[in-house]
C-alpha positions in Angstrom: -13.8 -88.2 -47.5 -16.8 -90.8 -46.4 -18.1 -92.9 -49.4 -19.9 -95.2 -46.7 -22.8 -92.7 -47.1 -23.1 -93.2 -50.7 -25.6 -95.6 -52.5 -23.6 -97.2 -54.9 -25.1 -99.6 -57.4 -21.9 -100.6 -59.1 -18.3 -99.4 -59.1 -16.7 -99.0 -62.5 -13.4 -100.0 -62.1 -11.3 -101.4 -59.1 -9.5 -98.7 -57.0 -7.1 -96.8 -59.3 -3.7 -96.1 -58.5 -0.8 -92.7 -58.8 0.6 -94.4 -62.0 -2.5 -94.8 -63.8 -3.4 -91.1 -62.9 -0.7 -89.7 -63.8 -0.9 -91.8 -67.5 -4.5 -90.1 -67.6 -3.3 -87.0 -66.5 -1.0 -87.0 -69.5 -3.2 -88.2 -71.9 -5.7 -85.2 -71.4 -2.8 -82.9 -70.8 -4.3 -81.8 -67.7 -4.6 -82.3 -63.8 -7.0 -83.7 -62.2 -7.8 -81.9 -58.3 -6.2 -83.4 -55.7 -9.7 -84.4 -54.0 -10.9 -86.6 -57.2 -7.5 -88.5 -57.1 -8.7 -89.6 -53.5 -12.2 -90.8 -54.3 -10.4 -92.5 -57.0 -8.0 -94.5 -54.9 -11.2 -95.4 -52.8 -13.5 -96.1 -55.6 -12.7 -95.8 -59.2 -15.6 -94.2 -60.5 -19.6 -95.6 -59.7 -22.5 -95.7 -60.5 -25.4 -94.5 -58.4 -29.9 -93.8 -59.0 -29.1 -89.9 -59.3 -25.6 -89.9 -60.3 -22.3 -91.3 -61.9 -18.9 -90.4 -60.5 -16.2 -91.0 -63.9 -13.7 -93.6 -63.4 -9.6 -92.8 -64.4 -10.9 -94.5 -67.9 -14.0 -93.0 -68.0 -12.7 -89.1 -67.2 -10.0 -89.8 -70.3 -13.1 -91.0 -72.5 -15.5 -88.0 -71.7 -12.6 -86.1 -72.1 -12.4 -87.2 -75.6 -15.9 -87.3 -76.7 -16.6 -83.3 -75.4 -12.8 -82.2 -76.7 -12.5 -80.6 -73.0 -9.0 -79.3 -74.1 -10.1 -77.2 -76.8 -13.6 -76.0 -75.7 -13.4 -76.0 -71.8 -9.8 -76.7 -71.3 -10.3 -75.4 -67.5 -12.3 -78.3 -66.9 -12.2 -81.9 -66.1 -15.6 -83.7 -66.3 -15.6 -86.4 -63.2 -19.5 -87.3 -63.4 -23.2 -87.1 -65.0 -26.6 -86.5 -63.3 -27.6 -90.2 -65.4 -28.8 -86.9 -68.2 -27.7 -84.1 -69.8 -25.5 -82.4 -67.2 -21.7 -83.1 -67.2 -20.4 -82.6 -63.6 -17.3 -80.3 -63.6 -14.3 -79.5 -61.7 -11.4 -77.5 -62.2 -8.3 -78.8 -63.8 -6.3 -77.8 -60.7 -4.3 -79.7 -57.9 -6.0 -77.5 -55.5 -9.7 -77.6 -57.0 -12.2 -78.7 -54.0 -15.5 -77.2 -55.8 -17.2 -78.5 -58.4 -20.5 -78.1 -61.0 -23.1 -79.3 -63.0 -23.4 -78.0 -66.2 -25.7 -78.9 -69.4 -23.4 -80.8 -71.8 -24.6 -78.6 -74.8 -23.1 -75.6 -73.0 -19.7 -77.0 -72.0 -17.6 -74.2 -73.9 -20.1 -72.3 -74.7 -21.4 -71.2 -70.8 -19.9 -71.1 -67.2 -21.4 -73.4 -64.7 -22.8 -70.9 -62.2 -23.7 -73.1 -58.9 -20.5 -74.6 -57.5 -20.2 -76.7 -54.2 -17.7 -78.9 -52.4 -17.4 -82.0 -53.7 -16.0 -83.9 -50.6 -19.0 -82.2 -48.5 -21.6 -83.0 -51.2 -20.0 -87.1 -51.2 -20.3 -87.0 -47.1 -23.7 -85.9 -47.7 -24.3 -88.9 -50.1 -24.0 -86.9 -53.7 -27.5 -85.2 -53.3 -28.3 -83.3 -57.4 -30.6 -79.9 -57.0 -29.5 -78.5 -60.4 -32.1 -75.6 -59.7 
């Protein structure tokens, strides 16, 4: 994964570490994918002009605030469009694809347009949420 292509304005948090993912982990009761835990050893979360990518804290607080593990316990929300969509991925080790979806709907809809998130950072976290 290249996050030299990304235009980051601030990072949230130093770089995380296995221990404090796996306390997050067990504070949502879920996994994270394999593929976020790397960005998050690189870069713990930042903050960009058409995005933010959720820090370890961050991820446990959204968590929280959308009650992911009763209304989309599937999911694991990792980032916003700096708006009203949540972006999504899989609570699975093995989860490489990932969503945005309007936060009014998380529950309620299914995201329907879902790309690889280590080919979307290479490409510098482009949004088209047409």
């Amino acid at each position: 994964m290249n996050i030299d292509n990304l235009q980051i304005l601030e990072v949230e948090d130093p770089p995380t570490n296995n221990q404090e993912i796996e306390n997050a982990e067990k504070s949502i009761d879920r996994v994270l994918p394999n593929v976020y835990k790397q960005f998050l050893i690189l870069t713990n979360g930042a903050i960009m002009n058409n995005c933010v990518l959720y820090s370890i804290d961050r991820i446990v607080s959204v968590d929280d605030i959308y009650n992911m593990k009763k209304y989309a316990p599937q999911y694991i929300c990792i980032g916003n469009n700096n708006g009203d969509y949540e972006l999504v991925m899989e609570a699975k080790e093995e989860a490489v694809i990932c969503s945005f979806i309007d936060s009014g709907s998380i529950g309620v809809i299914k995201p329907r347009k879902w790309f690889n998130f280590e080919q979307w950072i290479d490409k510098g976290c482009p949004i088209n949420l047409e």
